[in-house]
N, C-alpha and C positions, 0 to 999 in steps of 0.2 A: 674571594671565591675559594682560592687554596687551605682557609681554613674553615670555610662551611663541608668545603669538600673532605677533610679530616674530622670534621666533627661526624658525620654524617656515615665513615668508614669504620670510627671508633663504638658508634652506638650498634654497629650491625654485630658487633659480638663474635665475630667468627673468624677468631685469632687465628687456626689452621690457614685459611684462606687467603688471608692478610700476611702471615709469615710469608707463605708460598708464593705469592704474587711478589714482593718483594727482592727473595731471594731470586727468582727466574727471573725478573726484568733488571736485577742488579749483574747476576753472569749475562744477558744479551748488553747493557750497555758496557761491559769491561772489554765482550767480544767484538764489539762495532769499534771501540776504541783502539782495540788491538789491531782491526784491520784498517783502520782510518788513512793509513800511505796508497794502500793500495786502493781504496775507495775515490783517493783523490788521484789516484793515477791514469781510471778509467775515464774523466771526464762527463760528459750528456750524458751517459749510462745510465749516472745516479737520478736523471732525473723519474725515470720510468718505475727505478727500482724503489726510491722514498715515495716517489709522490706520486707513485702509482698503482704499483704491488705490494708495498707498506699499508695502504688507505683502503686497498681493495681489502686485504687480511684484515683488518681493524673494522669492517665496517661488519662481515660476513661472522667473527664472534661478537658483536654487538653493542659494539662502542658507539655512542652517539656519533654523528656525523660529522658536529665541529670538533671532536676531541681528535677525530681521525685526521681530520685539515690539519690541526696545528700540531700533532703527533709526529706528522708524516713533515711539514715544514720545521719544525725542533730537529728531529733528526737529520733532517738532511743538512741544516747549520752545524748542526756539531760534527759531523762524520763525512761532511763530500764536499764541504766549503771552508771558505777562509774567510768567510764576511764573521762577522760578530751578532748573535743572538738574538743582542738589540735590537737589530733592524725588524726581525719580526712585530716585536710590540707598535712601534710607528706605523708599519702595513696594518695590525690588527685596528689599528686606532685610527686610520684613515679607511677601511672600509663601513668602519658604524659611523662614520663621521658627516654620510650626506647630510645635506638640507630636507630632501624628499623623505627621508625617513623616518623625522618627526610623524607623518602622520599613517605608520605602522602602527603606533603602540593606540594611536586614537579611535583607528579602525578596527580593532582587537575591542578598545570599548565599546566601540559603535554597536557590537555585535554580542556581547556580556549586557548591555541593554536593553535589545532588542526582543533576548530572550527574558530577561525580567522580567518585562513589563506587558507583556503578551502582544504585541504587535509584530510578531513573526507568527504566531497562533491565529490572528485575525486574518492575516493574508491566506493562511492554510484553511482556515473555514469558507471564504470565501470563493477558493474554487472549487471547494471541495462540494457547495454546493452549486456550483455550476457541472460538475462532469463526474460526481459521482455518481451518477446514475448510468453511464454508458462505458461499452466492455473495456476493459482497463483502462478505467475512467482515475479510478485513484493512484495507477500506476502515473495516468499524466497530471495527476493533483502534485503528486510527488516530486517530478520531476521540473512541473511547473513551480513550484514553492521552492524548492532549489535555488532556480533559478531568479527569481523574486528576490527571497533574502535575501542572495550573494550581491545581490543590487545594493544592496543595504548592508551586511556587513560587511570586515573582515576576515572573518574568521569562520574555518569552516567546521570548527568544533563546533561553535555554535551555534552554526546553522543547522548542524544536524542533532545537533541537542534539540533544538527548534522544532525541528517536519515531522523527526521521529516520532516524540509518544504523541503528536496529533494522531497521526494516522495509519503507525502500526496497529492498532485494535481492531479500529474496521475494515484495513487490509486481511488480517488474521481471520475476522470472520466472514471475508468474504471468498478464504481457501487460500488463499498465499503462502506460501512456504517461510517459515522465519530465514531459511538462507535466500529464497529468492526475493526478500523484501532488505535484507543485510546486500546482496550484490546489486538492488537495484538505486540503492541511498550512497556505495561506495561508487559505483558510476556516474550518479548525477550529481554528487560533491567534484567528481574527478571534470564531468561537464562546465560545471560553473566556477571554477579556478581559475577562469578569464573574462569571468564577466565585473565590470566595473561598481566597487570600488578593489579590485583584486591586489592585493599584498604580493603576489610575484609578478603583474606587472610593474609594480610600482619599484620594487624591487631591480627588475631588469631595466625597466629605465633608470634608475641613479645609477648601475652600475655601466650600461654600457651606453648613456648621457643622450637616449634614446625621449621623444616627447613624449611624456604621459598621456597627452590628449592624444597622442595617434596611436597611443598602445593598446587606451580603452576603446578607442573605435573600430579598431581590427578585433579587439579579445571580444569585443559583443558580438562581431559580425560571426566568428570563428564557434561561439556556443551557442550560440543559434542554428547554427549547423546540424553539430551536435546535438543538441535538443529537439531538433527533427527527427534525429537518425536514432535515437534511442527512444523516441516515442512512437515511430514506424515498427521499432523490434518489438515495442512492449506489447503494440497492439496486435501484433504476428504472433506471440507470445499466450494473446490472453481470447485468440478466435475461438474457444471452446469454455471461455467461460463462463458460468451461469449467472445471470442478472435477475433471476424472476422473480427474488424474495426483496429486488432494492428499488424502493421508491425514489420517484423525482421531487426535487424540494420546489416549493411551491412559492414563487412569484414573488408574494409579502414575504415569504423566508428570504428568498435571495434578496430583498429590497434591504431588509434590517440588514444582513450580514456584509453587503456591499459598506453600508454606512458605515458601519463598524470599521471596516478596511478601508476604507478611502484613507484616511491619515497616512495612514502605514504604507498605501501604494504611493502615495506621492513621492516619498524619499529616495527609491531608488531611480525616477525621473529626475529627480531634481540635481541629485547626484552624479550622473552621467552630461544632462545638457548644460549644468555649471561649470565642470571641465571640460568638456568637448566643444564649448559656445568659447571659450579661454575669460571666461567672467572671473577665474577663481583657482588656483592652483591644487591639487592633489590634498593637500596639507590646508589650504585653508577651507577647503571642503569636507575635507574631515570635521573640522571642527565645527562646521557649521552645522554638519549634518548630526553631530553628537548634542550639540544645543536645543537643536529642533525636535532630535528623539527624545531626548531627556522630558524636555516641556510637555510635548504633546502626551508623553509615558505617565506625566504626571497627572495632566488634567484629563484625559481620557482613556486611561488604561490603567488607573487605580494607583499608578506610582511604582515603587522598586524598593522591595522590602528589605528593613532595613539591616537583618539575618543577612541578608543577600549581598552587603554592598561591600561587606570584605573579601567575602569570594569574588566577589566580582572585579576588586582590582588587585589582589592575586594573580588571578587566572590573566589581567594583560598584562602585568609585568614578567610572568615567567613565561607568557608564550611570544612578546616582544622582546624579551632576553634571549633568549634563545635563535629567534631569530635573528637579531644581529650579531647575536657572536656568530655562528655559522656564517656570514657575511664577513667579519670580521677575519674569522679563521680563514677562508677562501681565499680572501686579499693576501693575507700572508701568504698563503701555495704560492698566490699567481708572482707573487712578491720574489720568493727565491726564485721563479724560474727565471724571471729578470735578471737577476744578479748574478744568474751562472751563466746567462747566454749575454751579460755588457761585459766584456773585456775589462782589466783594471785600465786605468791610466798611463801607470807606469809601461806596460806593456805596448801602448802606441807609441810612447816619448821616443821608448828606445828603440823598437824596429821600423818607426818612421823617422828617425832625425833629427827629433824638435819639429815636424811639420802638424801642427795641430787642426792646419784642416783637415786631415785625413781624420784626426781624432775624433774629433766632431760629427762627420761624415761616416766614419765608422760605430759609434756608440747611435746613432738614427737608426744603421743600418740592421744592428742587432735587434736594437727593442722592436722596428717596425717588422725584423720577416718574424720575431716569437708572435704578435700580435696579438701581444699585452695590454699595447697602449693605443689605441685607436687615434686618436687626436695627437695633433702636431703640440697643443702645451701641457699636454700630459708627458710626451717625453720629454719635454724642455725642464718639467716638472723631476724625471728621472732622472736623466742624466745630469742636468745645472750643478748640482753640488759643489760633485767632482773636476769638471771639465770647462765650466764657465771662468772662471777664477785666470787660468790657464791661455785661454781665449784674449781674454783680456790685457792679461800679462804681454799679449804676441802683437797688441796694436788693435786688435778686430773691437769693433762699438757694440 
């Protein structure tokens, strides 16, 4: 990565800039280093001030958000701690290291798919002739197809790759504003970011060892909510607007277009009552449900052109890269504050006496009030290294 990332700094040409950057972040790490005694002298301080006012300034000119995580975790190893560097990479490599998160980069296909092969266009034709004929009808086509796809992918690039040029056109002609049609695809993307197969819950459960099936059961209850409460505004929204030039689609129309869409509505069913039924984990439903788009994409929605299919796994490795490293990078923060708030060893040895159950008792007591570690063998998992060995040495099994 460090030398795509210099390949990448070298092609941009803009030697002024690159000296510059250079030179100022070479005098700030000589001045950190200068004051590094006293850094270490104020203790907890430094957490607020690396891993906090560091990450905040980093984030506010425009640094990506894992470079801010491990920006702000580098520094504060080098300049307010005594642990060794290293420990970062092991945290970075124990946050992308779930089980569950295999099936992040599958739901990013699910959803590069989805849009291929037009079965996210078929769902959006499909209500669109059920409700576009009544007053902010397409606003709830919209919001409704949101909601649909996000059932079905990953990813909510593209999903609104998706909804969009369905039905911005005849949103446009039927008076809509291109920002009020931009603030109403940024709200019900923000709507459906918990409806199931969602990548941050899936997310939140690996990390904080939460069920997925109870995560999807609440995040659907939770945008449903939501998707009431934004199609009550829409329709408050759209009390003055004019319908008199849009026909209603007629019967045999909705019959063919339903047909068309059935495939495609089945999957985001299937996908939520396979994990919520516990038939199938998070991860093996991804896959199932990439099998079953892929097939049906082929036999009945013309297949995924073959232009397309490098873009296509581009776009999940760099949007599943990305999100794990920001995982990755997180785990390192949460990592050093561990390490600044568990005492060393040696520091029990000697102001308890050799009594190592204090040690023991004390190293529980750090990790559990920072509430790092939620489970009793995740700090067994922390603190063991150091401290079991020790334990043992004293007679304890």
């Amino acid at each position: 990565m460090a030398f795509l990332s210099l390949i990448a700094v070298i092609r941009t040409k803009a030697w002024g800039t690159i000296a510059g950057t250079l030179i100022v972040t070479g005098i700030a790490v000589a001045l950190m280093w200068y004051l590094r005694p006293t850094m270490l002298s104020i203790g907890n301080w430094n957490l607020p001030i690396w891993l906090g006012l560091l990450v905040a300034v980093l984030l506010v000119i425009g640094v990506p958000i894992a470079f801010c995580f491990a920006l702000g975790t580098l520094a504060y190893l080098t300049f307010a701690s005594h642990s060794p560097i290293f420990v970062m990479m092991g945290r970075i490599d124990e946050g992308m290291s779930s089980l569950i998160l295999l099936s992040v980069p599958v739901f990013v296909l699910l959803g590069c798919i989805l849009d291929a092969t037009g079965m996210g266009k078929a769902i959006v034709n499909f209500l669109a002739s059920l409700l576009g004929h009544v007053k902010a009808g397409m606003s709830y086509v919209l919001l409704g197809s949101m909601f649909l796809v996000s059932g079905i992918s990953g990813s909510k690039v593209s999903d609104m790759a998706t909804v969009a040029p369905a039905l911005f056109p005849e949103m446009r002609r039927q008076g809509h504003s291109p920002s009020e049609m931009t603030a109403l695809l940024a709200t019900g993307a923000a709507m459906a970011d918990t409806v199931p197969p969602s990548i941050v819950l899936i997310v939140l459960g690996s990390v904080a060892g939460v069920s997925i099936a109870g995560l999807f059961t609440s995040g659907f209850a939770i945008a449903m909510v939501l998707l009431v409460m934004l199609a009550i505004l829409a329709r408050w929204k759209a009390r003055n607007e004019d319908m008199s030039g849009v026909q209603r689609a007629t019967l045999p129309c909705i019959g063919k277009v339903a047909l068309i869409a059935i495939p495609a509505l089945v999957l985001p069913f299937m996908i939520r009552s396979l994990v919520a039924g516990g038939v199938a984990t998070a991860t093996e439903v991804s896959t199932i449900a990439v099998v079953y788009a892929f097939v049906i994409g082929v036999v009945l929605y013309g297949g995924i052109p073959m232009r397309k299919l490098g873009t296509m796994l581009v776009e999940t490795a760099a949007m599943s890269g990305a999100i794990l490293l920001i995982l990755g990078a997180a785990s390192a923060a949460t990592g050093a504050d561990a390490i600044r708030l568990c005492p060393r060893p040696d520091e029990y040895r000697h102001g308890a006496a050799g009594r190592l159950d204090h040690l023991h008792a004390g190293v529980h007591r750090h990790l559990s009030g920072a509430g790092l570690l939620a489970r009793w063998a995740a700090r067994h998992r922390a603190a063991g290294p150091d401290h079991v060995p020790d334990l043992a040495q004293s007679g304890h099994p």
